[in-house]
GULO-309755 format. One record per residue (C-alpha): residue number from 1; residue in one letter; x, y, z. Coordinates in nm, 3 decimals. Example, Ala and Ser with C-alpha at 12.3 -4.5 7.8 and 13.67 -1.06 7.14 Angstrom:
ROVEX  num  residuo        x        y        z
ROVEX    1        A    1.230   -0.450    0.780
ROVEX    2        S    1.367   -0.106    0.714
//
This chain:
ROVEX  num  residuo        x        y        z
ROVEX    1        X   -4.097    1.333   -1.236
ROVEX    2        X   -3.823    1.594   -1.146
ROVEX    3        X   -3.562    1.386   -1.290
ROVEX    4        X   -3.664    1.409   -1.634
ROVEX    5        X   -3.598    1.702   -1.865
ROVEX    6        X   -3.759    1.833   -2.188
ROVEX    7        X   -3.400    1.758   -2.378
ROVEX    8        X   -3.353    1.390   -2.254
ROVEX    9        X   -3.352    1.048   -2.419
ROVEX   10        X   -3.565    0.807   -2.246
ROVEX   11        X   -3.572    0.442   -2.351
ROVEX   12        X   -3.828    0.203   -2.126
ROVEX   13        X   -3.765   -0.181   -2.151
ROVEX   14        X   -4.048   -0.404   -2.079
ROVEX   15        X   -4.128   -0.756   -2.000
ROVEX   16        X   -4.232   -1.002   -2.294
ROVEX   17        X   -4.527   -1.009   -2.040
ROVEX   18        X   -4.618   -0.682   -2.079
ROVEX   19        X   -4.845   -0.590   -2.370
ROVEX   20        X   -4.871   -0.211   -2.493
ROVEX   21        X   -5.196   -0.165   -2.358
ROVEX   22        X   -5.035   -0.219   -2.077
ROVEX   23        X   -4.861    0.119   -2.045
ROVEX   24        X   -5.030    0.352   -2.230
ROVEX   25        X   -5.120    0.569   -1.968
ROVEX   26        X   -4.709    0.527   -1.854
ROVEX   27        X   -4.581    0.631   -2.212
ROVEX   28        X   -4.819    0.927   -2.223
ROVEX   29        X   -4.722    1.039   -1.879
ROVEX   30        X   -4.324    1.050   -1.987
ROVEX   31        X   -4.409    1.230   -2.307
ROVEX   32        X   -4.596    1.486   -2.156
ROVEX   33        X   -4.188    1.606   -1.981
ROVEX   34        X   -4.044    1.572   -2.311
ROVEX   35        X   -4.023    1.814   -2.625
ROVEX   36        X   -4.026    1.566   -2.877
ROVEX   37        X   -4.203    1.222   -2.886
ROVEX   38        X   -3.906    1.046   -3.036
ROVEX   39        X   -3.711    1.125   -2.749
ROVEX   40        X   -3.901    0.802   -2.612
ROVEX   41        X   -3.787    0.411   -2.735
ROVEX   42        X   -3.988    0.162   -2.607
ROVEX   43        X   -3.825   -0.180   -2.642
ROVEX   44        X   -3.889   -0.588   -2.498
ROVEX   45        X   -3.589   -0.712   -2.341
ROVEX   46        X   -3.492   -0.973   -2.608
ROVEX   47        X   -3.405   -0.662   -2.822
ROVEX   48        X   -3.192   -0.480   -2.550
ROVEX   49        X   -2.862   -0.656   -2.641
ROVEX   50        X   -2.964   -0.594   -3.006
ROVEX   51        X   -2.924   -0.201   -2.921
ROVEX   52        X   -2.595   -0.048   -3.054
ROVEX   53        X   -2.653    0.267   -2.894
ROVEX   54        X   -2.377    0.345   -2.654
ROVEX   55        X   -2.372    0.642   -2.389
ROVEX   56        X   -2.721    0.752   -2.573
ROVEX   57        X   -3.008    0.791   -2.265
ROVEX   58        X   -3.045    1.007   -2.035
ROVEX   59        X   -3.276    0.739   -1.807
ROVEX   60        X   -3.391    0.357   -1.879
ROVEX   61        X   -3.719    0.268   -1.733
ROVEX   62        X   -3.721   -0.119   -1.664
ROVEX   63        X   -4.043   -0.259   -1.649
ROVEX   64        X   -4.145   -0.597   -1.528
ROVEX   65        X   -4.445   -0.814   -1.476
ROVEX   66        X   -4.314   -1.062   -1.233
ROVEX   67        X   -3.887   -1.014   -1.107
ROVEX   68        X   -3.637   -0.949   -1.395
ROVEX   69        X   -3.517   -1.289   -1.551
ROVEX   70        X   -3.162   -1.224   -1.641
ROVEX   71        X   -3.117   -0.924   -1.438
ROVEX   72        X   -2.701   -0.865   -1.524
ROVEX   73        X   -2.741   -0.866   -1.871
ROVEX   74        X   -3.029   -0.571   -1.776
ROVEX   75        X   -2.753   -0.424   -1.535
ROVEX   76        X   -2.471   -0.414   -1.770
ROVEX   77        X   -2.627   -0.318   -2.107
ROVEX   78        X   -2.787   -0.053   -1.895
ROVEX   79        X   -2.492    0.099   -1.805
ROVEX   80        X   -2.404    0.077   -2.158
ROVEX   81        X   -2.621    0.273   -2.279
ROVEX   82        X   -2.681    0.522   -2.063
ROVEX   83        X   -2.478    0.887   -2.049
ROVEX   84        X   -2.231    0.937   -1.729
ROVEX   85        X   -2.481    1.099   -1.467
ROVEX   86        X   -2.777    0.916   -1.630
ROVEX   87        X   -3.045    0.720   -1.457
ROVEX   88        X   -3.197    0.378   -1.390
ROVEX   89        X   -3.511    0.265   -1.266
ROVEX   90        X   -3.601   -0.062   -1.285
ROVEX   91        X   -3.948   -0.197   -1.113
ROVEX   92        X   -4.029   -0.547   -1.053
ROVEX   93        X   -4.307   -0.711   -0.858
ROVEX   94        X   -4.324   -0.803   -0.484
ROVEX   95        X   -4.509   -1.180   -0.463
ROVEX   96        X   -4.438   -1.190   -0.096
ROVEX   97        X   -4.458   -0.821    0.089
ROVEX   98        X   -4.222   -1.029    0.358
ROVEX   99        X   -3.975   -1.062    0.097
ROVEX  100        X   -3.960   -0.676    0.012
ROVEX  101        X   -3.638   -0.559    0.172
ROVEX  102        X   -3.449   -0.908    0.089
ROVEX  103        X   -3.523   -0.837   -0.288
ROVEX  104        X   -3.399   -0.416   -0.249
ROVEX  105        X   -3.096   -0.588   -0.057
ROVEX  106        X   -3.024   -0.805   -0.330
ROVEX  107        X   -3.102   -0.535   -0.632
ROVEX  108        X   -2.907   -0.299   -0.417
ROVEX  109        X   -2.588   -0.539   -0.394
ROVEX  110        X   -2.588   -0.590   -0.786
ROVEX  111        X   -2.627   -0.258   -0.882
ROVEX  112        X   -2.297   -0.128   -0.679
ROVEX  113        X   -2.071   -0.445   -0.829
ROVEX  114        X   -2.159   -0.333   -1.177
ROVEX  115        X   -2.059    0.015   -1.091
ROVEX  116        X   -2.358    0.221   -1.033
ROVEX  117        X   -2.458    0.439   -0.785
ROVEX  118        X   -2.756    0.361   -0.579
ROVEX  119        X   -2.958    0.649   -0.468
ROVEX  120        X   -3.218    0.674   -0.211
ROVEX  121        X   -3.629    0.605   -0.323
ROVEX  122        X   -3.694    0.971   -0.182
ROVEX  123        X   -3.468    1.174   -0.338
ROVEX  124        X   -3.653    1.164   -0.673
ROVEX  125        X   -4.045    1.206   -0.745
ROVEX  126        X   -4.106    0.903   -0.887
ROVEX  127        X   -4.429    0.857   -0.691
ROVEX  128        X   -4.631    0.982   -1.048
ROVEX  129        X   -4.435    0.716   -1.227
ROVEX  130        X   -4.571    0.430   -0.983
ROVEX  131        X   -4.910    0.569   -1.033
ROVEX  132        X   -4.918    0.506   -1.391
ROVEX  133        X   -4.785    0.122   -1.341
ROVEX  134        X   -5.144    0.066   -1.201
ROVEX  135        X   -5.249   -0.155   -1.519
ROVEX  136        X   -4.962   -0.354   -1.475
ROVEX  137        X   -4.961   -0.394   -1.111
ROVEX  138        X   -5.299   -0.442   -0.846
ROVEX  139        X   -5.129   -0.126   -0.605
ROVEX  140        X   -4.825    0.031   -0.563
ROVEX  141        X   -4.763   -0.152   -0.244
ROVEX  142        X   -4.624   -0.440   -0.486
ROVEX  143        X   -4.399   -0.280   -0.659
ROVEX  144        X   -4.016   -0.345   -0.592
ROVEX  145        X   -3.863    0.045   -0.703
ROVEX  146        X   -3.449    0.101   -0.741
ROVEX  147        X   -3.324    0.380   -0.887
ROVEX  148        X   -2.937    0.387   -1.008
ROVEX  149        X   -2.742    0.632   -1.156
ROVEX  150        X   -2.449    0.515   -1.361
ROVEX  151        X   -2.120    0.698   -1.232
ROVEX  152        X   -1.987    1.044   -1.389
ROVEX  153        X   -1.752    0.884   -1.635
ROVEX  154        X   -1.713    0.700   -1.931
ROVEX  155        X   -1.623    0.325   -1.923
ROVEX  156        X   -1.271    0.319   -2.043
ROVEX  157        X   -1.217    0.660   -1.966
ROVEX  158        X   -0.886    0.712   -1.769
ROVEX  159        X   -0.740    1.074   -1.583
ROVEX  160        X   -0.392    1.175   -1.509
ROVEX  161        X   -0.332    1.181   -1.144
ROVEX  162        X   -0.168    1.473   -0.991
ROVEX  163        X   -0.020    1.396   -0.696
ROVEX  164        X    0.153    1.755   -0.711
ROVEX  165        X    0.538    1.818   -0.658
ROVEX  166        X    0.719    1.617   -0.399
ROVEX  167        X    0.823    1.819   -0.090
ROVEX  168        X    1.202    1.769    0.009
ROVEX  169        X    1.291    1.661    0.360
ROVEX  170        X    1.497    1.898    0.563
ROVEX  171        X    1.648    1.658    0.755
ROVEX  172        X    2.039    1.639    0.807
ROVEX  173        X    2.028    1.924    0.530
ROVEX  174        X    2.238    2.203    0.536
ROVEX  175        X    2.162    2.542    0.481
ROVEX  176        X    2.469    2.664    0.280
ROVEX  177        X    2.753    2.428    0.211
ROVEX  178        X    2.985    2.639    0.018
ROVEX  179        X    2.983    2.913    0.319
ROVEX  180        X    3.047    2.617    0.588
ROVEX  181        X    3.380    2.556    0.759
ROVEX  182        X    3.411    2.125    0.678
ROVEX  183        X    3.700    1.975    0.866
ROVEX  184        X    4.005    1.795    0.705
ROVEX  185        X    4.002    1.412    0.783
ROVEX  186        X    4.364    1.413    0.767
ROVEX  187        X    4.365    1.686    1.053
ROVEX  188        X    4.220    1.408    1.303
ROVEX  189        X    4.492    1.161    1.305
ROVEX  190        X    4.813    1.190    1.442
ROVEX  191        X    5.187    1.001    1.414
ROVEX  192        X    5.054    0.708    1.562
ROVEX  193        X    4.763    0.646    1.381
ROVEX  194        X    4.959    0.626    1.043
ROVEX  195        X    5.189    0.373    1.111
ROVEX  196        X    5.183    0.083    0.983
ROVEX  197        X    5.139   -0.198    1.277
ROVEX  198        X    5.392   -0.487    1.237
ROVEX  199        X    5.160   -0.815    1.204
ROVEX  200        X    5.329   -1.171    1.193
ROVEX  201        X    5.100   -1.448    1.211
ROVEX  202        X    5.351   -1.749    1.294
ROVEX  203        X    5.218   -2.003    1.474
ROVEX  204        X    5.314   -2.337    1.585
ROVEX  205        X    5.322   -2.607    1.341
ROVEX  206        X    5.265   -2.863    1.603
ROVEX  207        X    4.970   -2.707    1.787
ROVEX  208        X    4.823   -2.464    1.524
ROVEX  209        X    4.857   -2.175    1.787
ROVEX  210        X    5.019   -1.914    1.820
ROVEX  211        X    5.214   -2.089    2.142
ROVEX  212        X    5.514   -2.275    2.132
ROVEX  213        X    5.517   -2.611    2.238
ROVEX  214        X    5.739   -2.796    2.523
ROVEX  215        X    6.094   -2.895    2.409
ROVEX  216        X    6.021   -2.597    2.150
ROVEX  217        X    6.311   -2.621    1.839
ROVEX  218        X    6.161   -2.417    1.557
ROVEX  219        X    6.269   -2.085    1.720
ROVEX  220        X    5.928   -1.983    1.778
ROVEX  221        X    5.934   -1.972    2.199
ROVEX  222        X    6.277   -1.764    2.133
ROVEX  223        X    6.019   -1.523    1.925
ROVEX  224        X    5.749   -1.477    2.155
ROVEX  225        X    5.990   -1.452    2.374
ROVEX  226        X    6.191   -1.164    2.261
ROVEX  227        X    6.520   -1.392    2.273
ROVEX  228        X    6.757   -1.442    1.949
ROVEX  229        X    6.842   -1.796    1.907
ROVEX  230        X    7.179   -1.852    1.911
ROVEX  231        X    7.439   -1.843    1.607
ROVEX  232        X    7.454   -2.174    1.446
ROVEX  233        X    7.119   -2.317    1.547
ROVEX  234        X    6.885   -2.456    1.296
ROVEX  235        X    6.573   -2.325    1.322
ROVEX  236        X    6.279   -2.580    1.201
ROVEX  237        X    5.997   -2.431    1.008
ROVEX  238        X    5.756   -2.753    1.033
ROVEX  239        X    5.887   -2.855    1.430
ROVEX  240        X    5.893   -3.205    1.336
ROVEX  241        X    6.251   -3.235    1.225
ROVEX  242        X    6.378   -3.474    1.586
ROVEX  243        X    6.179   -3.732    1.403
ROVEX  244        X    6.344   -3.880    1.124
ROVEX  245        X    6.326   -3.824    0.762
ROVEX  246        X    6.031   -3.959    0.729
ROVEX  247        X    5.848   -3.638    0.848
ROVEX  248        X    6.103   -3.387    0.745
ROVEX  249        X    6.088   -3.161    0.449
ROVEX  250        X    6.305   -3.117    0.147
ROVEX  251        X    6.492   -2.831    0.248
ROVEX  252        X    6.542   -2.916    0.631
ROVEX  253        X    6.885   -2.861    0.777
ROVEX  254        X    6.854   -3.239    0.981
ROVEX  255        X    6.796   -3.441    0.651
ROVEX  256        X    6.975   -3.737    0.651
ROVEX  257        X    7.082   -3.757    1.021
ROVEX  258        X    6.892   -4.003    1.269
ROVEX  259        X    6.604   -3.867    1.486
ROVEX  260        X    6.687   -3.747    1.804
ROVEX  261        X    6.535   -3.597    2.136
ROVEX  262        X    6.402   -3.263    2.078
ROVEX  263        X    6.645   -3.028    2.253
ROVEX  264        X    6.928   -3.327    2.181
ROVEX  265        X    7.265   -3.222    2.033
ROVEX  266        X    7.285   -3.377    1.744
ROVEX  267        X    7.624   -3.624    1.738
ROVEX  268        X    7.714   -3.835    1.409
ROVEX  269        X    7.967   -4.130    1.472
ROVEX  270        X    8.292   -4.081    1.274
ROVEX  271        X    8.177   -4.422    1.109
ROVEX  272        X    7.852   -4.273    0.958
ROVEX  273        X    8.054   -4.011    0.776
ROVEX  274        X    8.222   -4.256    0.559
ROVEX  275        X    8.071   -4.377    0.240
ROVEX  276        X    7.970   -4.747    0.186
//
């Protein structure tokens, strides 16, 4: 029984099957590793979530008759109680030797969701520990072994990470920017680029393009063009001004004369100058 020391704390939980009879021969065989008999607590699994000890044993020996009846209450009050590093052995019996490697399997799987650490049957001597289980169970060949070992921390325990100092990125980086030449914007343009560009956005208030329409009177084909309209014509700002009133604006220079052609000379009748 390698894994035991003369300074550790060893508490064995048995089955309300198992009388003390039972393990005598088992409880003198851990002593016999141990400096001091109270190092031992021997306890029935009704009293295990009685136990206030926390982080106090340095192994739990789980001990039952038949398969373990509640076994995550076992699992996590185990872990519990037991020092980071510590470890677990719990032994249960194997009704069916077909069912042997379903039931490690199973154990196995349970262990490693509470958080321990499953280790292999062979890396510790427990084969001296079977032997004295002999009372308990008709051969060794029955007996269902796991051995755990809860994790090298605390529960609750937390570390700072160091995820050391962040290495800067060389790219597009230069080497010395005082002691580099840098070019003046202002140096790339020329004349041309400076001047403002003459925009006009007038467009036809017939079409809604920038085209003039046929027959043309707002001054807008003399524009595009590059033609000045001659002195004295009225330029329209709305195009609509040939027909009538009716579509003309307030400050159109046809109000109050009759529609006419577009392109028409306008020509008022001596008789509609005079007042009513």
């Amino acid at each position: 029984m390698s894994f035991l020391k003369e300074n550790h704390s060893v508490l064995v939980v048995l089955d309300s099957e198992i009388s003390n009879n039972d393990i005598i021969d088992f409880i003198s065989g851990i002593k016999k590793h141990l400096s001091n008999a109270e190092q031992l607590t021997t306890i029935s699994t009704k009293e295990l979530q009685k136990c206030i000890n926390s982080s106090s044993y340095d192994a739990i020996i789980s001990i039952f008759k038949q398969s373990c009846p509640n076994l995550k209450m076992l699992l996590e009050e185990s872990l519990r109680m037991l020092k980071p590093g510590a470890t677990l052995i719990i032994y249960e019996s194997l009704q069916e030797k077909e069912n042997a490697h379903s039931l490690y399997d199973e154990r196995v799987s349970n262990l490693k969701l509470i958080g321990f650490k499953v280790k292999v049957q062979e890396s510790l001597d427990t084969k001296q520990l079977k032997d004295l289980l002999l009372n308990i169970y008709n051969s060794t060949d029955n007996i269902c072994e796991v051995v755990a070992e809860k994790r090298s921390f605390e529960i609750g325990s937390s570390v700072t990470l160091n995820f050391g100092e962040k290495k800067s990125s060389n790219v597009w980086k230069l080497d010395s920017a005082v002691d580099e030449e840098l070019i003046d914007e202002d140096d790339l343009l020329d004349e041309s680029d400076i001047v403002k560009p003459i925009t006009n956005l007038r467009v036809c208030s017939t079409t809604g393009k920038r085209k003039a329409c046929k027959d043309c009177s707002c001054g807008l084909a003399e524009e595009l063009s590059g033609k000045t309209a001659p002195e004295g014509t009225a330029k329209s700002s709305c195009g609509n001004c040939y027909l009538g009133d009716a579509f003309r604006c307030a400050s159109c220079p046809y109000l109050g004369m009759p529609a006419f052609k577009p392109g028409e000379k306008v020509v008022l009748f001596e008789s509609q100058l005079k007042a009513d």
